[in-house]
C-alpha distance (Angstrom), angle and dihedral (degrees) to the residues before:
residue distance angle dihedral
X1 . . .
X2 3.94 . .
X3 3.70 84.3 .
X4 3.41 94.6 57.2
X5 3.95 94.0 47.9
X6 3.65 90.0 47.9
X7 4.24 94.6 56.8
X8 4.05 81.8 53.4
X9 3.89 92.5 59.1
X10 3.90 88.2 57.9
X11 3.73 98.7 28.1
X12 4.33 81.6 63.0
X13 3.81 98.5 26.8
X14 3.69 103.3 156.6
X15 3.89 97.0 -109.1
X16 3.86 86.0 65.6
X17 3.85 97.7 55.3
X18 3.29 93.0 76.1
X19 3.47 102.9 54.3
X20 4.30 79.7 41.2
X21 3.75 92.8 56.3
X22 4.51 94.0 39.9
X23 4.49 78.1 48.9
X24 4.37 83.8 53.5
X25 3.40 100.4 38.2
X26 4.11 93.2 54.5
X27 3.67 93.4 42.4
X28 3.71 87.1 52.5
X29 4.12 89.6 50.6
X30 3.85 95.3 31.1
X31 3.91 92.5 139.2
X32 4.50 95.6 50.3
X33 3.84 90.2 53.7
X34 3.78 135.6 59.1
X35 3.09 128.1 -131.4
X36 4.30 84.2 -114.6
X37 3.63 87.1 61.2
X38 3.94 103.6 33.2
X39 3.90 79.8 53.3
X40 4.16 93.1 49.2
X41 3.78 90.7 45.9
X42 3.69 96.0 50.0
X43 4.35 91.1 49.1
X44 3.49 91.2 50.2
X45 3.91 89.0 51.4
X46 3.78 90.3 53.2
X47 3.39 95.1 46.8
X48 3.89 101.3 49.6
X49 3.63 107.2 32.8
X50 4.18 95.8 33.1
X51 3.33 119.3 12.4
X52 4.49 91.9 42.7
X53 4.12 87.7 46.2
X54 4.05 100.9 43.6
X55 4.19 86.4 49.4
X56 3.42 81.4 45.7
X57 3.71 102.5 44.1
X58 4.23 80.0 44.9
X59 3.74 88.9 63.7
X60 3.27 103.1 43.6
X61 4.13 90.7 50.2
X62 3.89 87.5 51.5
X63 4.00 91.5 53.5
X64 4.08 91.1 41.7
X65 3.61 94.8 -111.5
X66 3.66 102.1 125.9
X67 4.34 125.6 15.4
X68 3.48 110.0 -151.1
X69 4.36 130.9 0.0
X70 3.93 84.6 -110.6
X71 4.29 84.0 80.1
X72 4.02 90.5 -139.9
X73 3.52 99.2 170.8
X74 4.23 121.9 65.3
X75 3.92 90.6 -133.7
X76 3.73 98.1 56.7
X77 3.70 90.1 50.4
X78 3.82 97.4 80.6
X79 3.30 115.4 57.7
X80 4.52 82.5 53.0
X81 3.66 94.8 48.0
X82 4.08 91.6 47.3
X83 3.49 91.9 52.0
X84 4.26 89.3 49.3
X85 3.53 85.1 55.1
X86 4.06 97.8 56.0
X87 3.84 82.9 42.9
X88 3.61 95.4 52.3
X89 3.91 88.3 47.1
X90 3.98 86.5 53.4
X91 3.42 89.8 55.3
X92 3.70 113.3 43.1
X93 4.14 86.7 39.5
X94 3.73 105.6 47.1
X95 4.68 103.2 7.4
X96 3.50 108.9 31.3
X97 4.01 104.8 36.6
X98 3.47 122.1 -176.3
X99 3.89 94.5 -125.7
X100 3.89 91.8 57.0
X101 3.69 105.8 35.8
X102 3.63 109.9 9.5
X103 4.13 109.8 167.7
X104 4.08 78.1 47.9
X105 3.55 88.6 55.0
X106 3.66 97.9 56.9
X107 3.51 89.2 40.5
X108 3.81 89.6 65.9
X109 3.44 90.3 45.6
X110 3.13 100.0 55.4
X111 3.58 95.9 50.8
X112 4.27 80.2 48.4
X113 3.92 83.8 57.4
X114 4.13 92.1 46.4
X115 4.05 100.4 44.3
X116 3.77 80.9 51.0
X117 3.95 92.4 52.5
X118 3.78 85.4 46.7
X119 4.06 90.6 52.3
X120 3.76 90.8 52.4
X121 3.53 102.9 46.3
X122 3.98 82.5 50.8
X123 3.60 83.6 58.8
X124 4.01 84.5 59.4
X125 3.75 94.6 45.6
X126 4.05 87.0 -108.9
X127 4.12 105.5 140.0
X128 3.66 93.0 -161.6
X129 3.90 109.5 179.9
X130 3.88 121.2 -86.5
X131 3.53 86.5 -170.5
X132 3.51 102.8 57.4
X133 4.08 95.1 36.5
X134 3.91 88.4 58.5
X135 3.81 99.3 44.8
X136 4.36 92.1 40.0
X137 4.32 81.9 47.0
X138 3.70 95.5 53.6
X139 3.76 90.3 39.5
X140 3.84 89.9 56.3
X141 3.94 85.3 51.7
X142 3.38 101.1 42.1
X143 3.98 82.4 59.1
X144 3.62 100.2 43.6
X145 3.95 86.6 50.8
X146 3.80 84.0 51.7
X147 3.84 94.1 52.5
X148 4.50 92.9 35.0
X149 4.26 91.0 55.8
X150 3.65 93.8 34.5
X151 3.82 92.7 -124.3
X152 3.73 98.3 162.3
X153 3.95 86.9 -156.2
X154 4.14 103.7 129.1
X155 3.28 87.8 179.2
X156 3.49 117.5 89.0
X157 4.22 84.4 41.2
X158 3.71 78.2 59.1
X159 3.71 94.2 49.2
X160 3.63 95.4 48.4
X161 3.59 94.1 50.5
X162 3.91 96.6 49.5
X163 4.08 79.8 51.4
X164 3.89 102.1 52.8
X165 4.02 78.4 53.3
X166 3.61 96.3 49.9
X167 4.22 90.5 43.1
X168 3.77 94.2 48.8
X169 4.08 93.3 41.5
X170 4.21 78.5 52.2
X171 3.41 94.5 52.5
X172 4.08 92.2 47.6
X173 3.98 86.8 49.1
X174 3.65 87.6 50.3
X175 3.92 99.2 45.7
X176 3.58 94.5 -128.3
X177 3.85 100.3 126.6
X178 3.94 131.4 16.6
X179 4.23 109.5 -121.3
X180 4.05 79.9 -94.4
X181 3.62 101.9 61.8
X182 3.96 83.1 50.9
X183 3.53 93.6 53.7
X184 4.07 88.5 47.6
X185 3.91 87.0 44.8
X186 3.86 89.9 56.8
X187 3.89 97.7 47.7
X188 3.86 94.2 47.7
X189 4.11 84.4 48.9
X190 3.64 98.2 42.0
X191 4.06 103.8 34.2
X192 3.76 95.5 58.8
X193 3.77 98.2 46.3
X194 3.35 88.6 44.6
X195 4.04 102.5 60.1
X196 3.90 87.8 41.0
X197 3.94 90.7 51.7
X198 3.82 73.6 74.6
X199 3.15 104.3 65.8
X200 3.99 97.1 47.4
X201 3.79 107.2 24.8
């Protein structure tokens, strides 16, 4: 069993939800896009929020900066998290415009809004979890998109919810995070979705 709940902490490591939530959001609006575009949106994804951060994360582990992708350690959080935010920026000004793909938009900036949460609690020595704020974030989309297209599919909501339970019980099991740093991980991945949901729902 604690193998099992250890493969979900990698299976939704937080540099995959974004490429998760871009996969959502086009399978939501398969008939606007081509499959051109749907195709274009999904590279640049890869490219900016995976491919940019492992090379990254590769660098820093060759230079001693950082010990393992899972971020353990408070201190060798901040240098990750500030480059997310520059990446995020990238995206939501020149990528994912507002015109084009709007609820995407505020998806991305909402996550801008929670990796810069997580970078200030650093700050504080509070090691509130990525995991957890990425999965509860996209979860809070994922509904909103729901409610905004008039799907009437509770379903994946559903999903999502059982798996921010099953990622933050992995994360206990693994003694990454105390039942606090959950709870801060879920606010900072809830809150900003939340008052952006606002602005597009």
């Amino acid at each position: 069993m604690k193998k099992i709940l250890v493969l979900f902490s990698y299976i939704f490591h937080p540099i995959f939800i974004s490429m998760y939530a871009t996969l959502f959001y086009l399978y939501c609006k398969d008939d606007i896009f081509t499959t051109q575009e749907k195709y274009f949106v999904l590279f640049q994804i890869l490219v900016i929020t995976i491919i940019v951060p492992i090379l990254f994360f590769m660098l820093l582990r060759s230079t001693g900066h950082v010990k393992s992708m899972m971020l353990p350690e408070n201190s060798q959080r901040r240098v990750p998290l500030i480059l997310q935010c520059f990446l995020y920026i990238l995206l939501v000004k020149r990528s994912i415009v507002i015109v084009r793909y709007p609820e995407l938009h505020f998806f991305f900036l909402g996550a801008l809004f929670t990796t810069i949460a997580a970078l200030v609690l650093s700050l504080f020595k509070i090691k509130a979890s990525l995991h957890v704020a990425a999965i509860s974030g996209f979860m809070v989309f994922a509904a909103g998109l729901n409610l905004h297209l008039q799907m009437q599919n509770p379903y994946w909501s559903a999903f999502l919810i059982l798996m921010t339970g099953v990622v933050a019980s992995s994360r206990l099991e693994m003694e990454a995070h105390t039942p606090k740093e959950l709870v801060a991980g879920l606010l900072i991945g809830v809150l900003p979705q939340v008052l952006f949901l606002y602005l597009w729902l």
